[in-house]
C-alpha positions as a Markdown table, in Angstrom:
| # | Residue | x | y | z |
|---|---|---|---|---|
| 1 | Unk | 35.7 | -49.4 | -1.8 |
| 2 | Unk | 34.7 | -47.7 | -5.0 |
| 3 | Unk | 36.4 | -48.1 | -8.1 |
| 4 | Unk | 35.3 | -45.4 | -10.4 |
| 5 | Unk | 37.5 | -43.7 | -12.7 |
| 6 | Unk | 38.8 | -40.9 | -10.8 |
| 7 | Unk | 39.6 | -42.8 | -7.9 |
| 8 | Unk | 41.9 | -45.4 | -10.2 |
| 9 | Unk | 43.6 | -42.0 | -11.5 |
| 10 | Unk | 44.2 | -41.4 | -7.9 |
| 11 | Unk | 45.5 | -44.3 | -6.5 |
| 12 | Unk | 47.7 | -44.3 | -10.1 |
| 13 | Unk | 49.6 | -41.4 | -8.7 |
| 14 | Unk | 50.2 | -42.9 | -5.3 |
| 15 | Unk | 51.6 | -45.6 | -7.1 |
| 16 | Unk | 53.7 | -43.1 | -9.3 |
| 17 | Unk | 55.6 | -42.3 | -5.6 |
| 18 | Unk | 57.8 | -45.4 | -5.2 |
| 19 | Unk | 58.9 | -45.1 | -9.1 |
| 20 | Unk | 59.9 | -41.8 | -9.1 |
| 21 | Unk | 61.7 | -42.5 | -5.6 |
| 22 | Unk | 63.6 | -45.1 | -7.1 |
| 23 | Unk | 64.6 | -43.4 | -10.5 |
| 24 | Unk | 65.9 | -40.4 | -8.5 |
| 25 | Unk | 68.7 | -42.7 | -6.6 |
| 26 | Unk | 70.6 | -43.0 | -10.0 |
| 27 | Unk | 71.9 | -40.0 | -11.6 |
| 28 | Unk | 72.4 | -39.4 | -15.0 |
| 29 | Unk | 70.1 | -37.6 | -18.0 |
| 30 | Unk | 68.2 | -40.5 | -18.7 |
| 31 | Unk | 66.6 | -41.4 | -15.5 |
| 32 | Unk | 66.2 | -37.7 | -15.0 |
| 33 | Unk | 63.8 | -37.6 | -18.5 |
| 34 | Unk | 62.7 | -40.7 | -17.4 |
| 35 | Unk | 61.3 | -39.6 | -13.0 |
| 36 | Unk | 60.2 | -36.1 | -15.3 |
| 37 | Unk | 57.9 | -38.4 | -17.5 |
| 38 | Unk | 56.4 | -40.2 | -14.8 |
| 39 | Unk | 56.3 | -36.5 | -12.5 |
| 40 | Unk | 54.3 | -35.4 | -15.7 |
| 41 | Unk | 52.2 | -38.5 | -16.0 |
| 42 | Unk | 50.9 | -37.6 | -12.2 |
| 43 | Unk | 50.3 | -34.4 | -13.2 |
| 44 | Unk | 47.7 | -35.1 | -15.8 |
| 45 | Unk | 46.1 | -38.3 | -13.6 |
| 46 | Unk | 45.3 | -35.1 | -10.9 |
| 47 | Unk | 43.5 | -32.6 | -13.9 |
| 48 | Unk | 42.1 | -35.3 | -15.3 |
| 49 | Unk | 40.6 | -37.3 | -11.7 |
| 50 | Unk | 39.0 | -33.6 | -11.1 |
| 51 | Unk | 37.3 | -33.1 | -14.5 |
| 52 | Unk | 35.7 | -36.8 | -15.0 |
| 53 | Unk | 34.7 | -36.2 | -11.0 |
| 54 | Unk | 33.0 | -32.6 | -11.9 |
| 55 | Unk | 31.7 | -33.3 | -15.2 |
| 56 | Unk | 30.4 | -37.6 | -14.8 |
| 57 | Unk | 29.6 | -36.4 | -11.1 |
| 58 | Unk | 31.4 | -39.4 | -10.0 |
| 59 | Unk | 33.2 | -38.0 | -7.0 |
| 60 | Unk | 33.0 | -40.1 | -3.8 |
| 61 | Unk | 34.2 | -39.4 | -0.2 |
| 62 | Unk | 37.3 | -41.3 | -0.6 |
| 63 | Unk | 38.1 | -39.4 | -4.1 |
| 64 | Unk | 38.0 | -36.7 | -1.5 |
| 65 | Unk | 39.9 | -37.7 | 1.5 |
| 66 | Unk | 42.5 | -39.1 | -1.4 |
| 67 | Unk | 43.0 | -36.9 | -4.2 |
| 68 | Unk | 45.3 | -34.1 | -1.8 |
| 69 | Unk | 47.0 | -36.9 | -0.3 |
| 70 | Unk | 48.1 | -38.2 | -3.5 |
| 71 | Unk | 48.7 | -34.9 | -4.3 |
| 72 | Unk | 51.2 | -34.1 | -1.4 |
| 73 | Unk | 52.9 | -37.4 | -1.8 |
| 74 | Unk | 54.3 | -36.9 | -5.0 |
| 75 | Unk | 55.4 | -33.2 | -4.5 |
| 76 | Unk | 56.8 | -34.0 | -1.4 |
| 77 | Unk | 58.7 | -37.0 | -2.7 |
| 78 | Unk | 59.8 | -35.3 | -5.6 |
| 79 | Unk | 61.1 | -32.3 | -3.1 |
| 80 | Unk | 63.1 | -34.6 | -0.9 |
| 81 | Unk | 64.4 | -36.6 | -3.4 |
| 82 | Unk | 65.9 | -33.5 | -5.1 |
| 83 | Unk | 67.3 | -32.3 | -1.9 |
| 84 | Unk | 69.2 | -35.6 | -0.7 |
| 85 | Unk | 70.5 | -36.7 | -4.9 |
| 86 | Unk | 74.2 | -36.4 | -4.7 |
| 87 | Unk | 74.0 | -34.5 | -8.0 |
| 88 | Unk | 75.0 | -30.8 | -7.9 |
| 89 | Unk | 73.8 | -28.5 | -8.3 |
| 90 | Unk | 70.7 | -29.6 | -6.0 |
| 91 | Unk | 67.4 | -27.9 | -4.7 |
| 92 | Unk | 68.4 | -26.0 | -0.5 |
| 93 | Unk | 67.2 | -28.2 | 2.0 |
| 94 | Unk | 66.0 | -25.5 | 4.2 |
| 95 | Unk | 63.7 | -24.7 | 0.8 |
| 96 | Unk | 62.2 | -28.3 | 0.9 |
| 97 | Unk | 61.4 | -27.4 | 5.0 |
| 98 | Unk | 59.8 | -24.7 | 4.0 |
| 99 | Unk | 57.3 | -25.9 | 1.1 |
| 100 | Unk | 56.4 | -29.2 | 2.9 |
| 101 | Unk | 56.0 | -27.8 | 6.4 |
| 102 | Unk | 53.5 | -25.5 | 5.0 |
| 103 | Unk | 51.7 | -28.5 | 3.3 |
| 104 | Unk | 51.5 | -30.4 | 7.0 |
| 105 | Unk | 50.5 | -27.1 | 8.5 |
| 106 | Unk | 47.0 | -26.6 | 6.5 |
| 107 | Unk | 46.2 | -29.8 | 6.2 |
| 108 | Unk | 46.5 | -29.9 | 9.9 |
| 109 | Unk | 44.4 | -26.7 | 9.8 |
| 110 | Unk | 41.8 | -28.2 | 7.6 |
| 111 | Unk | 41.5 | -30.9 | 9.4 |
| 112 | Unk | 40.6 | -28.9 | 13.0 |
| 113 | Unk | 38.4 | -27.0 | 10.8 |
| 114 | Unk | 36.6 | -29.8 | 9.6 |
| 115 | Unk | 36.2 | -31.7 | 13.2 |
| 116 | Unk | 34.1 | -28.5 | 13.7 |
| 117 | Unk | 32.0 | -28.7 | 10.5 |
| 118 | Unk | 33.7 | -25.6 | 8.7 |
| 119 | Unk | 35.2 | -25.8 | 5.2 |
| 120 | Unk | 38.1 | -23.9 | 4.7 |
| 121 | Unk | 37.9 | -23.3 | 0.6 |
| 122 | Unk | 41.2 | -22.9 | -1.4 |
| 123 | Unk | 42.1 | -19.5 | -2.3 |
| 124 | Unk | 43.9 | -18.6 | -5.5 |
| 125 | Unk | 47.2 | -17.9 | -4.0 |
| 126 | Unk | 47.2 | -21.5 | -3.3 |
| 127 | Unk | 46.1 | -22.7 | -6.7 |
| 128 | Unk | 49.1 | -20.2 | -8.7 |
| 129 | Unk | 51.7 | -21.8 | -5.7 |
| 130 | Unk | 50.9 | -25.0 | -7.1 |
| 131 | Unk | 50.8 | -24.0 | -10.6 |
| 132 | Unk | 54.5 | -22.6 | -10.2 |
| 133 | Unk | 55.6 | -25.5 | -8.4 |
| 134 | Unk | 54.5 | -28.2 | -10.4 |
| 135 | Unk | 56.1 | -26.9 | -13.6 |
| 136 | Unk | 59.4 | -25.9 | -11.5 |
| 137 | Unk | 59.5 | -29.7 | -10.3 |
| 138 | Unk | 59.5 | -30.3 | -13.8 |
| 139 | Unk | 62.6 | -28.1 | -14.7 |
| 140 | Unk | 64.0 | -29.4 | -11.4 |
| 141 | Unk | 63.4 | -33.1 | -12.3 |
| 142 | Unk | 64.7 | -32.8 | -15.9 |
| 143 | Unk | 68.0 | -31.3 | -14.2 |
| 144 | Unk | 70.1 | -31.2 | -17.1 |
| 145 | Unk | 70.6 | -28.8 | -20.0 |
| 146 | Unk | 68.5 | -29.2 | -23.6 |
| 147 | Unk | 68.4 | -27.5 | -26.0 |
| 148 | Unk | 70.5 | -24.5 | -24.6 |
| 149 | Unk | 68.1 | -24.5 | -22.4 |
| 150 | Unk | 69.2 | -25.2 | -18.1 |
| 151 | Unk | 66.4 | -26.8 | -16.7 |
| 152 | Unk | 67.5 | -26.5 | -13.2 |
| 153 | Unk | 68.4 | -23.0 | -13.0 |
| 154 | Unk | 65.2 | -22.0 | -14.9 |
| 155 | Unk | 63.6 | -24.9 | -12.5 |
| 156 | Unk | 64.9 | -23.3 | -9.4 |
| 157 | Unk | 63.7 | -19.6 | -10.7 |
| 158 | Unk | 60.1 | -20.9 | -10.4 |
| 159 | Unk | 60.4 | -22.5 | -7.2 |
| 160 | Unk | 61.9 | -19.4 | -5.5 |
| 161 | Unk | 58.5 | -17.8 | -6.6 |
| 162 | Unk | 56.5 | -20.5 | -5.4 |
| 163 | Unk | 58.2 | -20.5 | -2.5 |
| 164 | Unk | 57.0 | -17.3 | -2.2 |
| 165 | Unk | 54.0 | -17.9 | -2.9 |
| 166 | Unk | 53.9 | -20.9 | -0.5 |
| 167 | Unk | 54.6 | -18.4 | 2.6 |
| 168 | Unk | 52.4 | -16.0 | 1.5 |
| 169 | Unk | 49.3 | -18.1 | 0.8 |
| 170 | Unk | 50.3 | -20.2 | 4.3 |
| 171 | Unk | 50.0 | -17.0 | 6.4 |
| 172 | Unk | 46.8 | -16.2 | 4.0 |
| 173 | Unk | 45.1 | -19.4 | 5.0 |
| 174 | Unk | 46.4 | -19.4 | 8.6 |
| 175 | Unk | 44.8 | -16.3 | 9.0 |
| 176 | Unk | 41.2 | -17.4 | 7.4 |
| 177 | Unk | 41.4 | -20.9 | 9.7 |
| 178 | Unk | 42.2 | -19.3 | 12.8 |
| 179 | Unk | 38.9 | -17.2 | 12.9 |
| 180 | Unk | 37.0 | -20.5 | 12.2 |
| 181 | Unk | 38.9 | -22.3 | 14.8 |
| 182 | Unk | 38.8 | -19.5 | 17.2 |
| 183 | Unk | 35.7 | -17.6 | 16.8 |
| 184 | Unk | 35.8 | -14.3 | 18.6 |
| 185 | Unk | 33.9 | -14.5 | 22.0 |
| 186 | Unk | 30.2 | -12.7 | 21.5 |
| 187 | Unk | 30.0 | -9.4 | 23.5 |
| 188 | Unk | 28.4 | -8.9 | 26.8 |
| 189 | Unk | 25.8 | -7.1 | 25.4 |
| 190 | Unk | 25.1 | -10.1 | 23.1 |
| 191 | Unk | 25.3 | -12.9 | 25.9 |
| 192 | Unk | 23.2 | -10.8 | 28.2 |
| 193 | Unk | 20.4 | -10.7 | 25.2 |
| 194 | Unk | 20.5 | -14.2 | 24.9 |
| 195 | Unk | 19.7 | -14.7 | 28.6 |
């Protein structure tokens, strides 16, 4: 195993799962701030992972293999954990469906595309969906009102448009990975030239 720095950033935010699992089952403002710190702290272990990785070129295989992993734990603990708090008001269920079957669905996709030697590159869309969602997590996670300011409703406002988003860029990349899973059968003029 190699322990270079972006791969202790990584396995930092797996570690940040459990802890912000177990400050969501208490309610109140404080652990709120407190699961929104360590949310935030993930968030800057995953920018920074990337940029010593591109600019040390110290990426590895398993920085690879790891890095969306980590990154799909926390959102997706962070989304179910917001769904199931007995705190109202709280993020749909049917919204949480959504946003994490969409993550299982192109990794699935990636990975099919990848047993056949094809890399299926991140769009944009995908990148502005996870902008949108991380900083609505955020609102979402702090819950409570500051400063005048609600941080779930303006919270929830983001994640409707990376939900969005999420559908949109899902059916994008569906689209791009199908023709690389199922390349279109070569015409009979082509086959018979081959012969």
């Amino acid at each position: 195993m190699t322990f270079t720095a972006p791969n202790v950033l990584t396995f930092l935010r797996i570690a940040c799962v459990p802890l912000l699992v177990y400050l969501l089952t208490f309610p109140g403002p404080l652990p709120s701030a407190i699961a929104a710190g360590v949310f935030f702290l993930a968030t800057i272990t995953d920018f920074l992972d990337g940029y010593i990785a591109r600019s040390y070129g110290s990426g590895t295989n398993l920085g690879k293999f790891l890095d969306p992993l980590a990154d799909k734990l926390v959102v997706t603990a962070a989304l179910i954990m917001l769904a199931a708090m007995s705190r109202m008001p709280r993020v749909p269920a049917w919204m949480v469906v959504v946003l994490v079957s969409r993550e299982i669905l192109v990794t699935g996709l990636r990975a099919v595309a990848a047993s056949r030697g094809r890399i299926i590159a991140a769009e944009e869309l995908g990148k502005y969906k996870m902008a949108l969602q991380s900083i609505a997590l955020h609102g979402l996670l702090i819950h409570y009102t500051y400063f005048h300011v609600d941080f779930f409703a303006a919270g929830m406002f983001l994640l409707w448009m990376a939900t969005v988003l999420t559908v949109w860029s899902g059916l994008d990349y569906f689209y791009r990975a199908w023709s690389v899973i199922m390349p279109r059968p070569r015409s009979s003029v082509a086959r018979r030239a081959a012969i």
